[in-house]
C-alpha positions in Angstrom: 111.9 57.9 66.6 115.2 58.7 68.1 114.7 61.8 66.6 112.2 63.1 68.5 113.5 61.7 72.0 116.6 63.9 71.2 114.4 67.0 70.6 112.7 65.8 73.8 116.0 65.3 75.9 117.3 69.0 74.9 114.0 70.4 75.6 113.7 68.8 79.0 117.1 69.8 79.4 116.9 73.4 78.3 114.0 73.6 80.4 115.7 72.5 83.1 118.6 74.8 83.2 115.9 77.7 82.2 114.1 77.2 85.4 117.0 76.6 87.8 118.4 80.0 86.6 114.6 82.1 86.7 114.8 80.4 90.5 118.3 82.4 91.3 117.9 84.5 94.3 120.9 87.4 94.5 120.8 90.8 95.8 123.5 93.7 95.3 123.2 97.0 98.5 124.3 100.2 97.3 125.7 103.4 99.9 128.0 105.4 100.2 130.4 103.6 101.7 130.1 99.9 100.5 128.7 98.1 97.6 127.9 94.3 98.3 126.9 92.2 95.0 126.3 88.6 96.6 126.0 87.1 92.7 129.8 88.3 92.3 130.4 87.8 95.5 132.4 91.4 95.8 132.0 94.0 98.4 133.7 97.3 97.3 134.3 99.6 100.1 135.3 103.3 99.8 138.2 105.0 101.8 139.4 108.6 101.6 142.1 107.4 99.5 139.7 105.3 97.0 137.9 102.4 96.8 138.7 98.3 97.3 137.7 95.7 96.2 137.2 92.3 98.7 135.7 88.3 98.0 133.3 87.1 100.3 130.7 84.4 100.0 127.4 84.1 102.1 126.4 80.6 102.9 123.9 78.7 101.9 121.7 78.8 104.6 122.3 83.1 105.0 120.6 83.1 101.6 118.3 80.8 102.5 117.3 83.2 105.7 117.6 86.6 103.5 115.3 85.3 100.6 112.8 84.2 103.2 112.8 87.7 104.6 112.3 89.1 101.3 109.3 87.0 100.5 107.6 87.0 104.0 107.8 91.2 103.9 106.4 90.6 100.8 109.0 92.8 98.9 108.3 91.0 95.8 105.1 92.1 95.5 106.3 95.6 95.4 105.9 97.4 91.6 109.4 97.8 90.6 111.2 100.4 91.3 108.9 101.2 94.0 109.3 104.7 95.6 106.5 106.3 97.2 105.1 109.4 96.7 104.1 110.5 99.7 107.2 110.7 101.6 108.7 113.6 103.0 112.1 113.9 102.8 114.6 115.2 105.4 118.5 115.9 105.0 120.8 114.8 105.0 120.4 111.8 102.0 121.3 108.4 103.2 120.1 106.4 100.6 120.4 102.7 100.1 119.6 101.1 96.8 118.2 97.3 96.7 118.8 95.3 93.8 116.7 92.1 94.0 117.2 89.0 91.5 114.3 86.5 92.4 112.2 84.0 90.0 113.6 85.5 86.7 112.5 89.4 88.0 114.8 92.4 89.3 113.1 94.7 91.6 115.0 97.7 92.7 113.9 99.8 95.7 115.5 102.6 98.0 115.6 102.6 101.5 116.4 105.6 103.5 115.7 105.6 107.7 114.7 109.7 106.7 111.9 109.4 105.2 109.0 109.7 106.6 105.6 108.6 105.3 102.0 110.6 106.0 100.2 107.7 104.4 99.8 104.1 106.1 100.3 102.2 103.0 103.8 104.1 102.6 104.6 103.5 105.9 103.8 99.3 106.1 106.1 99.2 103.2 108.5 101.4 105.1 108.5 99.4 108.2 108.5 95.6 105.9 112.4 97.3 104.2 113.6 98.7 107.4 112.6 95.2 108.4 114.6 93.4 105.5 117.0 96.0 105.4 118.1 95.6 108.9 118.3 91.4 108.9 120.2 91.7 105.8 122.9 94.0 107.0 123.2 92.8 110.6 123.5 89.0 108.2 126.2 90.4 106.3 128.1 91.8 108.4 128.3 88.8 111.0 129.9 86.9 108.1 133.0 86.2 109.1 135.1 87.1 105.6 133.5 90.0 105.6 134.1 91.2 109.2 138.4 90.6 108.5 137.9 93.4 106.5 139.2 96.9 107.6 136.4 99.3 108.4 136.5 102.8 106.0 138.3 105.7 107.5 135.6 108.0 105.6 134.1 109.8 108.6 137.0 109.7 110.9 137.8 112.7 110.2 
C-alpha cells in the first residue's frame, strides 16, 4: 500500500512541476541593436565598439500585461514561424524576430513596419504584431533598469 501512494505522490508531483513549467510565458526581441531575453533576464545592446551585456527583470504584473496582449491579438494561434507570403517588401530591412515561450509551445514570428500586405488576412495579422509589438517595447523600455542603461551610439554617426 505505501507503495503505491509513493508512486502516486511523485506522479502528482511530477505532474505538478510538468505543468507549472508548459504554463511559462517568456519572450526574447531580436534587432539590430538590442537583444532582450526576459527568461535570462539579459538585454545585450550593440555599440560601434561591440556589444554589452546588462540584467534587468520585468515585474510580475509587466508579464502579466504582455502575455495578455499576446493571447488577446491572438498571436498564439499563429502557425509557427508564421511569415506571410504576400507581402511586399521595401528597403531598407528592419526586421524584428519574436520568440514566444507560452503553454509548453515556441512560436517565432518577424515583424517589420516595411512590409506591406495586398491581402486582408496578411494585413489583420500585420496590424494584431504592430499591435503587440508596439505595447511590448514601449513596456520594456519604461522599466526603469532598463532605461539606466546608455543608449547605442550606432547611428550617431
Amino acid at each position: 500500500m505505501k507503495k503505491y501512494i509513493f508512486i502516486f505522490l511523485v506522479t502528482g508531483l511530477f505532474y505538478s512541476c510538468h505543468t507549472k513549467q508548459d504554463k511559462a510565458f517568456n519572450f526574447s526581441i531580436y534587432d539590430q541593436i538590442d537583444s532582450i531575453d526576459t527568461k535570462s533576464g539579459i538585454l545585450t545592446r550593440q555599440y560601434l565598439k561591440g556589444r554589452q551585456h546588462f540584467h534587468f527583470k520585468l515585474t510580475k504584473s509587466e508579464m502579466d500585461i504582455i502575455q495578455k496582449l499576446y493571447a488577446s491579438k491572438q498571436l498564439d494561434k499563429l502557425p509557427d514561424n508564421y511569415e506571410s507570403t504576400c507581402k511586399v517588401v521595401v528597403i531598407p530591412p528592419s526586421e524584428e524576430k519574436f520568440i514566444i515561450h507560452y503553454n509548453g509551445e515556441k512560436k517565432t514570428f518577424v515583424y517589420n513596419h516595411f512590409y506591406e500586405y495586398i491581402d486582408p488576412d496578411s494585413t489583420k495579422v500585420q496590424g494584431n504584431m504592430k499591435y503587440f509589438r508596439d505595447s511590448v517595447i514601449k513596456i520594456i523600455y519604461n522599466n526603469k533598469e532598463i532605461r539606466k542603461i546608455k543608449a547605442s551610439n550606432i547611428g550617431q554617426m
